[in-house]
N, C-alpha and C positions, 0 to 999 in steps of 0.2 A: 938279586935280579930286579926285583918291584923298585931297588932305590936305583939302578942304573936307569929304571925309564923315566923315574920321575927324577933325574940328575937335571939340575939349571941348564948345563947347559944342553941336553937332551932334549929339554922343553922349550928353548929359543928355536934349535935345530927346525923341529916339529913345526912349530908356529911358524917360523921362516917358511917351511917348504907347504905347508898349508896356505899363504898366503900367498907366496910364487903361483903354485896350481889354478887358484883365482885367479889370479891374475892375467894368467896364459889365457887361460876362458876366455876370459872376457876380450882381452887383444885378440885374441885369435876371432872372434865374432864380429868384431868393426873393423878388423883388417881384410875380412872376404867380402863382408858389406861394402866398405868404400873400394876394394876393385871390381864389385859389379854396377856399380853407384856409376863409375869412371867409364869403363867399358859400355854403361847407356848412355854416357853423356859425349860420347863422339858424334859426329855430325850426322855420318851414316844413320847410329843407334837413334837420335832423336828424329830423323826421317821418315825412318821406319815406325817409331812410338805416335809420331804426327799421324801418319796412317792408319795405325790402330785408334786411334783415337777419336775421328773423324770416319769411321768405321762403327762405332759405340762398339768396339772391342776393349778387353782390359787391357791396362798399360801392363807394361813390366811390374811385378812383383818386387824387384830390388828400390823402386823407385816409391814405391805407395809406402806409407807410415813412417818415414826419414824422423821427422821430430820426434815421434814416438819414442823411435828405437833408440833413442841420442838419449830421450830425458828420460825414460822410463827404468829400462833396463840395464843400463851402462853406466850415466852419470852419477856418482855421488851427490846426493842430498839429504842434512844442509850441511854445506863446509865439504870437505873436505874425510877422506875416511883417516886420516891421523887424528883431525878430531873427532871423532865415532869412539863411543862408551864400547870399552874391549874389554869388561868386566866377564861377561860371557862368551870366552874366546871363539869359540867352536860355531857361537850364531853369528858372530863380526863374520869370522871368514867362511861362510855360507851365504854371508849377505851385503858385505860392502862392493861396492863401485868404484871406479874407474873415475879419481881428479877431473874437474871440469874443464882443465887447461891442460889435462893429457893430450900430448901433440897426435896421439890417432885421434882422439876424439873433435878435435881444433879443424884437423883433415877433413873429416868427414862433415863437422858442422859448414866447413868455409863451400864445400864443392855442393852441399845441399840449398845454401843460399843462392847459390849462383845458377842452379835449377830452377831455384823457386822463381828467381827474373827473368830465364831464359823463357821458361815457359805461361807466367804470367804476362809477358809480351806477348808471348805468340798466339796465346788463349784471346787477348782484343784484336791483334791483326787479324786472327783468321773471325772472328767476330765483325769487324770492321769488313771484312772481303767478302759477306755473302752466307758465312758459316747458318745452318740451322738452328734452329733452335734446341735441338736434341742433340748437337754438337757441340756446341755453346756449352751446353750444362755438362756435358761429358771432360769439356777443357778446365772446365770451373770448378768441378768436384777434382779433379786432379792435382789442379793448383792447391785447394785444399788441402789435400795429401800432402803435399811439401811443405806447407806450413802458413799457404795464407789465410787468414781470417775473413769476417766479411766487409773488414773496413782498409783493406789491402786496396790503394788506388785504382791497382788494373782490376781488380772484383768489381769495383765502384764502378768502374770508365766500362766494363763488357758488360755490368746488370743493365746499365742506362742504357748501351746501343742493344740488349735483348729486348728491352722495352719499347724501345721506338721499331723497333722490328716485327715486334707483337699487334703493336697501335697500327704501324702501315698496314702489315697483312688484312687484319679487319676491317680497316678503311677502302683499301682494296678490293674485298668481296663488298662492300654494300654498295660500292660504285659500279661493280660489277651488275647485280643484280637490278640496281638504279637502272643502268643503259639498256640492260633486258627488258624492264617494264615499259621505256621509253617505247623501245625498236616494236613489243606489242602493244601500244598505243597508237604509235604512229602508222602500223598495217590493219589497226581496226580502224584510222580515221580515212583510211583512203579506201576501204571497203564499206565505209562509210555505217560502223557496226559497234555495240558497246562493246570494250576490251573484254576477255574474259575474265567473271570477279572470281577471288579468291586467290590467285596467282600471287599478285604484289602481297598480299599479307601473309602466304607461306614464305617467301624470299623476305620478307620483314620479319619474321620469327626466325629464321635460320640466322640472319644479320645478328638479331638482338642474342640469339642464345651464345654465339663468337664472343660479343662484349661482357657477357655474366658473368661468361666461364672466367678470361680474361681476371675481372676485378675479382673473382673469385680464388684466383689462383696463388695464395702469399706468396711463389716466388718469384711473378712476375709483377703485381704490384701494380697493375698500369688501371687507371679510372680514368675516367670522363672529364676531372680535374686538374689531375694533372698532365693529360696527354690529350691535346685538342682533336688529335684524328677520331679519339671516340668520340667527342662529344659531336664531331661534325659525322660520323655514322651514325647517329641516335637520331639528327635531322632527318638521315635519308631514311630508317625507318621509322621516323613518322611521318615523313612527306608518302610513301608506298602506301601506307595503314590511312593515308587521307585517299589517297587515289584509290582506292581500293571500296572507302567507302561511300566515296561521289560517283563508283560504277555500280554500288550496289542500288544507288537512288534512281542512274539512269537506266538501269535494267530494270527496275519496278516501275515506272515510269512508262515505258514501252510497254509492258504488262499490262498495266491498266488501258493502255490504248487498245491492245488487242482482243483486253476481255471484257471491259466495264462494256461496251454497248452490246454484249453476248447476256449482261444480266441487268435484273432492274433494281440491282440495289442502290442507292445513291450515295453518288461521292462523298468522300468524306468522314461517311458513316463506318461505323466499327464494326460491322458485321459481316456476313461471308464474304464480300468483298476483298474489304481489308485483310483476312485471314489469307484469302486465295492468294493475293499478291504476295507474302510472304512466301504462300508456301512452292508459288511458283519458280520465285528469286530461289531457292536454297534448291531447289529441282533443277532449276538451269546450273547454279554453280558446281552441284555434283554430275553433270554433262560431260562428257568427254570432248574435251574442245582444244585446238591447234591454237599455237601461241598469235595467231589474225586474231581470236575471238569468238572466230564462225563456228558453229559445231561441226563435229568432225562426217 
């Protein structure tokens, strides 16, 4: 009985049908992969994927780890499994792969490519159209997913337009608060009153902490060097941090007009004088005062 099992051809039979079973496996895993791959890749499926997407919802599941699934667990590596040591029969057919020019496998990589374009265009268009920044990167890690890298043209072409998107918006708030300092500037000059100090130099700290975070951020990458819009917001907050401190002068200024002839210390001199006026300036800037200047 023991020589019928271990009879030649008994032992081909075996290893044949052990090999088939693998085999099945494995076809039968990249054959329900690539018709759920197909079934997201209809026009409808990618509409709806767009929407989840720009939503920071997760995409389909069938679509996230494509190369993975292709190189890791399916493809034969290296060669070929005819070339694979079959010395230990029992571990070959526990552990070889799936030919790398198996037409499922050929299938599956060709319809994965052509995901990976579909939506590495669409990841700059909708980048180009307005997308967020938190939409951007949600398009970008997906592209990842399919297989692009960081030196994928369209990665290249949407980091650049995130960057300059990053650069405008901060440009944008320090002009913003720019105009603000102006507009209380110009209703303290027509009430004929110093601006109130300290305003422009909290709107210049809010300004500067937008650009740290910015150069701070590796994966937006954007400085002062290489994107002029910070460096021409670095002007506006220090042109705010100058105005700020030529109203702290003309508010000591007025100070002493209204106290020096109340004491007889003499100008100039470092004594209670000089102390008062200080301590009066940081009294008025903690005032509760309307953006004219005037206390409230």
């Amino acid at each position: 009985m023991v020589g019928a099992v271990r009879h030649a051809t008994n032992v081909v039979i075996l290893r044949s049908y052990g090999v088939l079973l693998r085999k099945a496996y494995l076809l039968r895993r990249v054959e329900l992969r690539s018709a759920e791959v197909a079934a997201a890749s209809t026009e409808e499926a990618r509409q709806a994927t767009l929407r989840q997407l720009l939503g920071l919802e997760r995409p389909p599941d069938c679509l996230c780890g494509l190369p993975r699934f292709l190189r890791t667990p399916h493809t034969h590596r290296p060669g070929d499994p005819i070339d694979a040591d079959r010395s230990d029969f029992p571990s070959f057919v526990c552990s070889f792969r799936l030919p790398r020019e198996h037409v499922a496998l050929v299938g599956l990589r060709e319809i994965t490519d052509e995901n990976l374009t579909y939506w590495s265009r669409t990841m700059h268009n909708q980048a180009v159209s307005g997308a967020s920044k938190e939409q951007i990167e949600a398009l970008m890690d997906f592209a990842r997913n399919l297989g692009a890298d960081d030196f994928h043209p369209m990665i290249i072409k949407t980091q650049e337009v995130m960057k300059d998107r990053v650069a405008d918006r901060i440009l944008q708030f320090a002009e913003e608060v720019k105009a603000k300092d102006n507009q209380r500037a110009l209703a303290a000059a027509l009430k004929k009153v110093v601006p109130t100090f300290g305003l422009a130099s909290k709107d210049a700290d809010l300004a500067e902490q937008q650009i740290l975070a910015a150069e701070e951020d590796s994966k937006t990458g954007v400085t002062a060097k290489t994107h002029p819009q910070l460096a021409t917001a670095l002007e506006i907050v220090k042109k705010l941090r100058e105005n700020d401190g030529e109203r702290k002068r003309l508010l000591a200024r007025d100070v002493r007009r209204v106290v020096r002839p109340t004491l007889k210390q003499p100008s100039g001199s470092g004594g209670p004088g000089a102390q008062l006026d200080d301590a009066v300036v940081e009294a008025l800037a903690r005032t509760p005062r309307g953006d004219s200047g005037a206390p409230d």
